[in-house]
N, C-alpha and C positions, 0 to 999 in steps of 0.2 A: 815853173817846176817847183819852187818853192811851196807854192801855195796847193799843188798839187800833193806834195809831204806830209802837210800839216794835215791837209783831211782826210789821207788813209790812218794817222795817228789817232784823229780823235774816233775814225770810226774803229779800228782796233782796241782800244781803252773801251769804248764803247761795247763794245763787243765781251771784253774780259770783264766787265762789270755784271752784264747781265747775266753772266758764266755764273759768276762768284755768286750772284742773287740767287739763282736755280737752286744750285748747290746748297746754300744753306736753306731754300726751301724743303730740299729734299731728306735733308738733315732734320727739320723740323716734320717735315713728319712721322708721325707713330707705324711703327712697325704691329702687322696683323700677327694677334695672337690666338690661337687655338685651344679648346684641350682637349687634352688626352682623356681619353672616355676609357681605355684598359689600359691599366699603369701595373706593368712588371716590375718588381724593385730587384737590383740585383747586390746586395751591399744590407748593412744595420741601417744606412739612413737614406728618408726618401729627401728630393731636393725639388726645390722652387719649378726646376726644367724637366722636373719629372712629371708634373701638374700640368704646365702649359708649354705647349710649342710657339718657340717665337719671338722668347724672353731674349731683354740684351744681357750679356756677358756681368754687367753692373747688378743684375739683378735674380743672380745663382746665388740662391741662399737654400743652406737646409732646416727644412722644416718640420720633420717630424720623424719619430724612430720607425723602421720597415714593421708590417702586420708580421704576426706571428705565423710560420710555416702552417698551409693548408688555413688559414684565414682570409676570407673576402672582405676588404669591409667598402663600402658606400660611401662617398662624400657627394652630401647634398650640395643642390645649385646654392644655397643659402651658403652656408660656409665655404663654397668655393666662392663666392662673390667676396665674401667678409676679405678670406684671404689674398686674392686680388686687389681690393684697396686697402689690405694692412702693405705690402710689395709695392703699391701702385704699379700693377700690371694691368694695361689695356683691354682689359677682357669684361663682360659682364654676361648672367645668363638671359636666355633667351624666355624661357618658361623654366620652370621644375619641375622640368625634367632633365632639364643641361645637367646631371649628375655625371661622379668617374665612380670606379671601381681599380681598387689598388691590392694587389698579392705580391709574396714572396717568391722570386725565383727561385726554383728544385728542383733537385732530382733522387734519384729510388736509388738505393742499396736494397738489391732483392733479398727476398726471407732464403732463396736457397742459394745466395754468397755467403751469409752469415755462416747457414748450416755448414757448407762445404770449406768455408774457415775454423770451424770450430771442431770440424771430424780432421783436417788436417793436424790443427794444433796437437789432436789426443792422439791420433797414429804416427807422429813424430816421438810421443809419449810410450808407445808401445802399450795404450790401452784400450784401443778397439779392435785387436785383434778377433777375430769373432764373435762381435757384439755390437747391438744397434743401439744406434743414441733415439733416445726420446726424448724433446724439449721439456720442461714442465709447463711451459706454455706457448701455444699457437706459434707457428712462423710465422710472422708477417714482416713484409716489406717496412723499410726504413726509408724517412724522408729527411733528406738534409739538403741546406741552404744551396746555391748553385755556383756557388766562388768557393767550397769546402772541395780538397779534393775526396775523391769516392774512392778511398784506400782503405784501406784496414788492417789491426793487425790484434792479436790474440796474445794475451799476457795474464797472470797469475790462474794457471791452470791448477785447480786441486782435484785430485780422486780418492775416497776411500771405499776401499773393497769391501771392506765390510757390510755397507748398506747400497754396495753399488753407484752412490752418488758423485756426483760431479762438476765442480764453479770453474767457473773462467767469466774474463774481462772482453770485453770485444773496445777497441779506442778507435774512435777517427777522428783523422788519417792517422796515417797510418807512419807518421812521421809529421814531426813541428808542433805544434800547438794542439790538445784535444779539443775539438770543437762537444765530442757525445763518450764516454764512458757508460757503455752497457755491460751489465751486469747477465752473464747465462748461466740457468742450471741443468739440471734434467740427469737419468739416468742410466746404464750404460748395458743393456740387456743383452745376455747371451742368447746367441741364435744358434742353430744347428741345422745342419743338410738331414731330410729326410727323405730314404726311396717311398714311392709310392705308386701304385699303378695308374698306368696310361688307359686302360679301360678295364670294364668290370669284368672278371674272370669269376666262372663256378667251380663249384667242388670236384674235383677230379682234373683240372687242368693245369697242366705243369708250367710254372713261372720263368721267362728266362729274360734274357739282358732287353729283349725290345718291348716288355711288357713293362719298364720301369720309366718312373717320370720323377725330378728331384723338386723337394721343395725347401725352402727355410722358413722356420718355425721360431719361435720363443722355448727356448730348453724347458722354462719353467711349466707349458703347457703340456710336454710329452708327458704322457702314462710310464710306468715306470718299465713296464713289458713290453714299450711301444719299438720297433725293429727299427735302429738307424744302419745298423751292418749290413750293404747290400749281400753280402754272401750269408746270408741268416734268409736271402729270400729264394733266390736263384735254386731252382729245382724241386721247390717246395708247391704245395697243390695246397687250396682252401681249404677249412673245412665246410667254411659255406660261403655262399656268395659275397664277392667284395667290391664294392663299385669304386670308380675312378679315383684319385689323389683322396682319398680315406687313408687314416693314420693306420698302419697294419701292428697288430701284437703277436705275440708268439703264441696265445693260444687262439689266434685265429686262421694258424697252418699247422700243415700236416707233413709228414714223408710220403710222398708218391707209393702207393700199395708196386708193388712188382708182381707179387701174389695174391691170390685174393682166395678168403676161405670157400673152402670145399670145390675149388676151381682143382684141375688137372695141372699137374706140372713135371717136368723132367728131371728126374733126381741123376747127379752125374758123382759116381761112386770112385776115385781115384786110390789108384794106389801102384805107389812107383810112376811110369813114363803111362801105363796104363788107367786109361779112362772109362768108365762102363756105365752105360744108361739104363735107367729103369723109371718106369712112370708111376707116378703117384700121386695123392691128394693131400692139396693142402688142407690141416687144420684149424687154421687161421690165417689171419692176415697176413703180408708180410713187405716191410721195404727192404732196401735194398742193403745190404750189410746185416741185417735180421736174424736171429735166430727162429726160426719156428718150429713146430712140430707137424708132420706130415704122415700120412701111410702110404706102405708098400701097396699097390692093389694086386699084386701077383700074391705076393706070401702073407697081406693082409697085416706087415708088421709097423708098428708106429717108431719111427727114429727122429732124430732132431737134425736138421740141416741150414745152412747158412743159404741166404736169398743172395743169389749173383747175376742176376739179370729177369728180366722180364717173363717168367714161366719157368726158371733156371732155378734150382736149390742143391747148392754143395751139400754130400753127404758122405762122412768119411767110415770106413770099413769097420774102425774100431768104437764106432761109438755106441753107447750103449742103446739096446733097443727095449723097447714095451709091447710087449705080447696084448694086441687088438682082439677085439671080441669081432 
C-alpha cells in the first residue's frame, strides 16, 4: 500500500510539471497580429491598437495626432513595418501592398440646421418679419469631429436697417467648450404677397376670387403701379390679354363697360315712389357708377345719366338736357 502512494505521487508531480511546462509554452508564444487596412479614428489621437489587431495591453502606445476632418491619408507597408519594429510588434508586410488607410470620425451639421438656427435667432429678434434672409454665401453642410456634440447655438446677433444687413455667430455645441465659432452674414429682404392670375384672361373678361393665384416676390422688384390689393383686381376686365402669374399694374385694367357706345339702353327716369322708362343710346362708354351722356331716341334729346347696371342708366327729371341734331 505504501508503495502503491508513492507512485500515484510521483506520477501526479509528474503530471503538474508537464502542466506548468505547456503553460509557459503557451505563454511563450507570440500572439497573431493583424492590420487594420480602414482605421476610423475617433478622438485627436490615433494609437498603437488602432494600427494593428492583436497587440498586448504592454504595448498601447499613442502614436500619432488624428488626420484632419475629411482627410485620407496612406500608410505605406514600409513605414508600417518601420513602425512595428520601432513597438516590437509581431507583424511584418507581405508585399507593398500591405498598406492602411486612416480618417477621422464625422458627422454633418446640415446647411439647412444652420439656416433654420439663424432665421430662429432673428424672429426671436422680431426681424424677419416679412422678409427673406439671404446668406452671402452658399449653404453648405458642416463637418465636425464624431465625439463633438451636434448642437448649436446662435449668439451676437446684429441688424442694421439701414443697409439691411445682418452678423451673427453660430458656436458648437451648443454648450461646454467651442470646438467651431462660425461667423454668418447675409441680408434681410423684404418680400411681399402678390395676387396674380391663375390662368390668362382677355379683354373683356371679368376677374373674380377663382381667377387669383398668390405669389411672394422681393418688394424691391415690384413696379411701382404693380397691384398687390387684391380688391384693386376683383371685378376689373383687361385691357389686353394677361397670361398666368404675370405681375398685373393698374394700367393694365379697366372697369368692366356696363354700357357700350352707341349700344341701346333703358334710361329709368325717377321721381318720387315713381319710376318711368325710356329707351335710349348710349354716347359713350360706360362702367358701372359712370356718368355718361346718352340720347332720347323718342324726343331725340341728349341728357346725362348714371350707369346702374348692365344696359341700365339712371336719369333724373331735373337735369339738364342738350337739344341733339
Amino acid at each position: 500500500m505504501h508503495i502503491l502512494k508513492s507512485l500515484l505521487l510521483v506520477a501526479s508531480l509528474s503530471i503538474i510539471g508537464q502542466a506548468s511546462h505547456a503553460e509557459t509554452e503557451v505563454a511563450s508564444i507570440p500572439s497573431i497580429v493583424n492590420l487594420n487596412k480602414d482605421i476610423v479614428i475617433k478622438g485627436d489621437i490615433v494609437y498603437l491598437s488602432d494600427i494593428f489587431n492583436g497587440i498586448n495591453n504592454e504595448q498601447q502606445k499613442p502614436i500619432a495626432r488624428s488626420p484632419e476632418l475629411g482627410r485620407n491619408v496612406e500608410l505605406s507597408a514600409r513605414w508600417l513595418w518601420a513602425l512595428a519594429r520601432q513597438y516590437e510588434v509581431n507583424w511584418q508586410p507581405s508585399s507593398h501592398l500591405d498598406t492602411a488607410f486612416v480618417s477621422r470620425a464625422s458627422q454633418i451639421i446640415s446647411a439647412t440646421d444652420l439656416r433654420n438656427s439663424i432665421e430662429s435667432a432673428l424672429l426671436e429678434r422680431g426681424l424677419t418679419d416679412g422678409k427673406k434672409i439671404e446668406f452671402d454665401r452658399k449653404d453648405r453642410d458642416l463637418k465636425i469631429p464624431a465625439e463633438i456634440d451636434a448642437t448649436m447655438r446662435v449668439e451676437n446677433v446684429s441688424y442694421r436697417p439701414g443697409r439691411k444687413r445682418f452678423t451673427a455667430q453660430i458656436v458648437i455645441p451648443a454648450t461646454g467648450k467651442p470646438y467651431m465659432n462660425k461667423a454668418i452674414s447675409g441680408n434681410l429682404i423684404a418680400m411681399v404677397n402678390v395676387p396674380v392670375l391663375n390662368r390668362r384672361l382677355s379683354k373683356g373678361d371679368v376677374i373674380s376670387n377663382r381667377d387669383i393665384h398668390w405669389i411672394t416676390l422681393e418688394e424691391s422688384k415690384l413696379n411701382k403701379n404693380a397691384i398687390t390689393d387684391l380688391e384693386e383686381l376683383i371685378g376689373m376686365t383687361p385691357k389686353h390679354s394677361i397670361k398666368d402669374k404675370a405681375i398685373i399694374r393698374t394700367s393694365d385694367l379697366d372697369t368692366p363697360k356696363a354700357v357700350t357706345k352707341n349700344g341701346l339702353v333703358t334710361m329709368l327716369l325717377h321721381s318720387g315712389t315713381l319710376i318711368l322708362r325710356a329707351q335710349g343710346r348710349a354716347l359713350e362708354n360706360g362702367a358701372m357708377g359712370e356718368v355718361i351722356r346718352l340720347v332720347n331716341t323718342q324726343s331725340n334729346t341728349v341728357v346725362n345719366g348714371t350707369v346702374t347696371g348692365a344696359g341700365l342708366v339712371k336719369v333724373s327729371l331735373i337735369s339738364k338736357t342738350i337739344n341733339g341734331n
